[in-house]
DRENMAR-157314 format. One record per residue (C-alpha): residue in one letter; x, y, z. Coordinates in Angstrom, 2 decimals. Layout:
residues N
+--------+---------+---------+---------+
| residu |      xx |      yy |      zz |
+--------+---------+---------+---------+
|      A |       X |       Y |       Z |
...
+--------+---------+---------+---------+
This chain:
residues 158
+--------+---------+---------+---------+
| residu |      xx |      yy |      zz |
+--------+---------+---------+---------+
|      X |   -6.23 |  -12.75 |   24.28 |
|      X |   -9.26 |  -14.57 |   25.58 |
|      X |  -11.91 |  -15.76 |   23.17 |
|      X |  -14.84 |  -13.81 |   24.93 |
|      X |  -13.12 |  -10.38 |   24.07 |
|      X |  -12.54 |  -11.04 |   20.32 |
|      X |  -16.15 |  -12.32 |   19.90 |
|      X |  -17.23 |   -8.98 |   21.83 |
|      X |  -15.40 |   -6.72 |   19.34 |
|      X |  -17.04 |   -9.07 |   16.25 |
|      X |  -20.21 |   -8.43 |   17.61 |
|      X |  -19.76 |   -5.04 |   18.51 |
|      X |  -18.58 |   -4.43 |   15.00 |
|      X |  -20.87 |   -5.95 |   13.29 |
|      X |  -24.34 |   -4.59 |   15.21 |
|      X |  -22.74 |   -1.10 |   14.71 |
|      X |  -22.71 |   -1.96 |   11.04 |
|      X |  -26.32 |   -3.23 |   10.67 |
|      X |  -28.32 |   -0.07 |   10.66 |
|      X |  -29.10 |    0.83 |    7.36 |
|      X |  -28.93 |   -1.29 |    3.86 |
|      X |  -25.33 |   -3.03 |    4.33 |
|      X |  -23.43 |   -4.69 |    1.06 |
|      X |  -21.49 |   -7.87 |    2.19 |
|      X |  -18.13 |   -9.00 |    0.42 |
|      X |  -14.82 |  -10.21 |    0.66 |
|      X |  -11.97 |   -8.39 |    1.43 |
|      X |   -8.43 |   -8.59 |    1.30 |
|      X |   -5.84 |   -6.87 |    2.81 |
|      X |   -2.03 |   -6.68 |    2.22 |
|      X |   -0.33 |   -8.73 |    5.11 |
|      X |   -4.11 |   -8.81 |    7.14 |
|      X |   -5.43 |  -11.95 |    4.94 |
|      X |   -8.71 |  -12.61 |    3.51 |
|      X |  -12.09 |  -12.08 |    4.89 |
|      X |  -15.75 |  -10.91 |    5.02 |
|      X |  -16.63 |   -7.17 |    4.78 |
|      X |  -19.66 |   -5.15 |    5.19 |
|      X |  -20.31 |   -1.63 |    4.02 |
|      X |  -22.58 |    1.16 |    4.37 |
|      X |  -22.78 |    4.66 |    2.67 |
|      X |  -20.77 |    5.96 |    5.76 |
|      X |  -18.68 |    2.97 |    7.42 |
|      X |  -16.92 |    0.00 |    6.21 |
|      X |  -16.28 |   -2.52 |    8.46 |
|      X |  -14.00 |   -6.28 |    7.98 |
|      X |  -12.91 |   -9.45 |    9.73 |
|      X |   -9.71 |  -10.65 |    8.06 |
|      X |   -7.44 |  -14.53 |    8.75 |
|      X |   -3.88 |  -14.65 |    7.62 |
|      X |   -1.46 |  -17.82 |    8.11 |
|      X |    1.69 |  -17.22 |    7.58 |
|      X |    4.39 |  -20.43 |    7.91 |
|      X |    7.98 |  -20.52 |    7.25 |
|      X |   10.22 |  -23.92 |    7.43 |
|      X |   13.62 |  -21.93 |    8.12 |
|      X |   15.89 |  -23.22 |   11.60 |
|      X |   13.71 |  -20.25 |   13.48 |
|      X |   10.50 |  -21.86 |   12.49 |
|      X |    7.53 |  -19.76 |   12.43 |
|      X |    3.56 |  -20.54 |   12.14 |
|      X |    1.29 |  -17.73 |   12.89 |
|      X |   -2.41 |  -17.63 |   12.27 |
|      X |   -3.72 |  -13.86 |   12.71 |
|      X |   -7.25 |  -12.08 |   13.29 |
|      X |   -7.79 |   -8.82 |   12.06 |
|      X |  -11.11 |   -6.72 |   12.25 |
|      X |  -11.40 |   -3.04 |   11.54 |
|      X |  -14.15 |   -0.24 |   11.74 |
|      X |  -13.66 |    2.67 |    9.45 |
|      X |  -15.99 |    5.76 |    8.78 |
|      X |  -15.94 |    7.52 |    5.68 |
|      X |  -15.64 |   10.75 |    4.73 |
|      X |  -16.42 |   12.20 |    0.67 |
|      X |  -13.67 |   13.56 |   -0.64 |
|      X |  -14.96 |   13.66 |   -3.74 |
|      X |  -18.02 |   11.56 |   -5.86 |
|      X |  -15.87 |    8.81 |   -6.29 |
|      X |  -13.56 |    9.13 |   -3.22 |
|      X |  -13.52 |    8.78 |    0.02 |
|      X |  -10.93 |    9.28 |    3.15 |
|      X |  -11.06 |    7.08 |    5.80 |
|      X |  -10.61 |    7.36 |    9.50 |
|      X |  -10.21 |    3.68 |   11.66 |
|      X |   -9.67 |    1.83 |   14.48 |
|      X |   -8.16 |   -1.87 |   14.07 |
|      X |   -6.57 |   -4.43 |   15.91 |
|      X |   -5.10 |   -7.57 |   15.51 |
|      X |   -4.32 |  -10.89 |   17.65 |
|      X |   -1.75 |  -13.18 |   16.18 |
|      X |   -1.03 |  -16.74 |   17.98 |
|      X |    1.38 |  -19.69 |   17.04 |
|      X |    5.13 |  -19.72 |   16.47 |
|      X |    7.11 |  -16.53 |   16.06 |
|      X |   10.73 |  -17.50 |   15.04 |
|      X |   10.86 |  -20.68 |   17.29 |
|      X |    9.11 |  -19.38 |   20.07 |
|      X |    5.58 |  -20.23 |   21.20 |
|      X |    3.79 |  -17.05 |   21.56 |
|      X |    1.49 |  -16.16 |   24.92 |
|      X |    0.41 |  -12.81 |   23.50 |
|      X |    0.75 |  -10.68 |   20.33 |
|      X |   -1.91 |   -7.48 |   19.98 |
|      X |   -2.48 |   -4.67 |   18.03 |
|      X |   -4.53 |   -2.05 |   18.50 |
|      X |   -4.27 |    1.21 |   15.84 |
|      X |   -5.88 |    3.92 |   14.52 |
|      X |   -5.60 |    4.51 |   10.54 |
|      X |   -6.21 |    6.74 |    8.31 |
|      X |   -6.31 |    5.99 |    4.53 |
|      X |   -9.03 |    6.54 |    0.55 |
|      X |  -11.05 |    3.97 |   -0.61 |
|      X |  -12.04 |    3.93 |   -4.22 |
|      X |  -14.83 |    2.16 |   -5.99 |
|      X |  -13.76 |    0.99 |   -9.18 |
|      X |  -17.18 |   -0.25 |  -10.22 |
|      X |  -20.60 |   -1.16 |   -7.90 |
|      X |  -19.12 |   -4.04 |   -6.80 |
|      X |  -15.43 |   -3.02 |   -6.79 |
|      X |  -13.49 |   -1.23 |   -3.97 |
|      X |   -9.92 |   -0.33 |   -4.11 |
|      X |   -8.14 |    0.74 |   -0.53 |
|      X |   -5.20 |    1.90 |    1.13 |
|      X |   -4.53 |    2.52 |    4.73 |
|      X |   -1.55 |    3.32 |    6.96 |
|      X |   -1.51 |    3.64 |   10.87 |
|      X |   -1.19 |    6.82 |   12.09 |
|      X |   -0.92 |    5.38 |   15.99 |
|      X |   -0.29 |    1.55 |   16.49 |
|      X |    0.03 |   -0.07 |   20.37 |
|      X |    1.62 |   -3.08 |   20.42 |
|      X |    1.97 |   -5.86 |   23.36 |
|      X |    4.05 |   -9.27 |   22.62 |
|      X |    5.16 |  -11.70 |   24.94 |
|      X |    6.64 |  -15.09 |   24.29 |
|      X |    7.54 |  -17.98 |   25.96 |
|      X |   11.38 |  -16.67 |   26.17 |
|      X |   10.87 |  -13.17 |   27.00 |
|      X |    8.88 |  -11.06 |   29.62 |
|      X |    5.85 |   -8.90 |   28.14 |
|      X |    6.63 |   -5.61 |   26.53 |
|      X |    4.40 |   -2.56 |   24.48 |
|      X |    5.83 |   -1.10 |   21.46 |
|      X |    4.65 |    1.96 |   20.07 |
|      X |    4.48 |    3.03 |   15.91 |
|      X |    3.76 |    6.16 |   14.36 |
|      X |    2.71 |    5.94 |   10.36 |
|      X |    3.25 |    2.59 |   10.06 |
|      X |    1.97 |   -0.90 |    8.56 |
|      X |    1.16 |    0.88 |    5.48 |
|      X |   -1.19 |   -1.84 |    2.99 |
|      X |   -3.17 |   -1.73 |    0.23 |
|      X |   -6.78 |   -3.38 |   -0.17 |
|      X |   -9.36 |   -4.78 |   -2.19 |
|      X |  -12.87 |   -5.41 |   -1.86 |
|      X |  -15.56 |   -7.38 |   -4.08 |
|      X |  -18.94 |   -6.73 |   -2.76 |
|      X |  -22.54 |   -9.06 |   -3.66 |
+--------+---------+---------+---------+
């Protein structure tokens, strides 16, 4: 994934975002990592890092961006549904073998909650998810998910 297309998506993401009064946070998301967040009365948007190492004989050390845009709909006062796009770029080691190319790209559906002003509770689960990996031991191929990658979420907002 070159550089130039994830910093196009950031700053897509985030100028989309800027109209109105945004709240800024952290976020975190089951399996996505940790990251900043910005929200609006209608659409939540986040940039999450994860790391995730193992030491086992199939070593593996992967370091993975994820950034999602999600409108929201009222459910009800104090919830709301939520309908997303995401994707995800993962580099490093992938049981032993150097990776040239792991994407996702998804669309997700899920509630968020406040539990206070400053408090948001999520959960999300991907109704479509696209796929491409390619290592340095195999030839590129797509895999394709229906409901899957379900996670839950929490966000603290300043």
């Amino acid at each position: 994934m070159k550089k130039s297309t994830i910093l196009i998506l950031f700053l897509a993401i985030f100028s989309t975002v800027m109209i109105g009064a945004p709240r800024f946070g952290l976020m975190t998301e089951q399996d996505h990592g940790l990251g900043a967040m910005v929200s609006l009365d209608q659409i939540n948007a986040h940039v999450l890092v994860n790391s995730t190492y193992d030491d086992a004989p199939s070593k593996t050390d992967l370091t993975s961006i994820s950034v999602a845009l999600d409108y929201k709909l009222q459910l009800e006062s104090n919830i709301n549904l939520l309908l997303g796009i995401g994707y995800v770029t993962k580099s490093g080691d992938y049981e032993g073998k150097a990776l040239d190319k792991w994407t996702i790209m998804s669309i997700h559906v899920g509630l968020v909650r406040p539990l206070s002003d400053n408090i948001l509770i999520s959960s999300k689960i991907n109704l479509y998810e696209q796929a491409t990996y390619d290592d340095s031991a195999t030839s590129e191929y797509k895999i394709t998910r229906i409901f899957s990658d379900a996670r839950m979420g929490v966000g603290v907002l300043f």
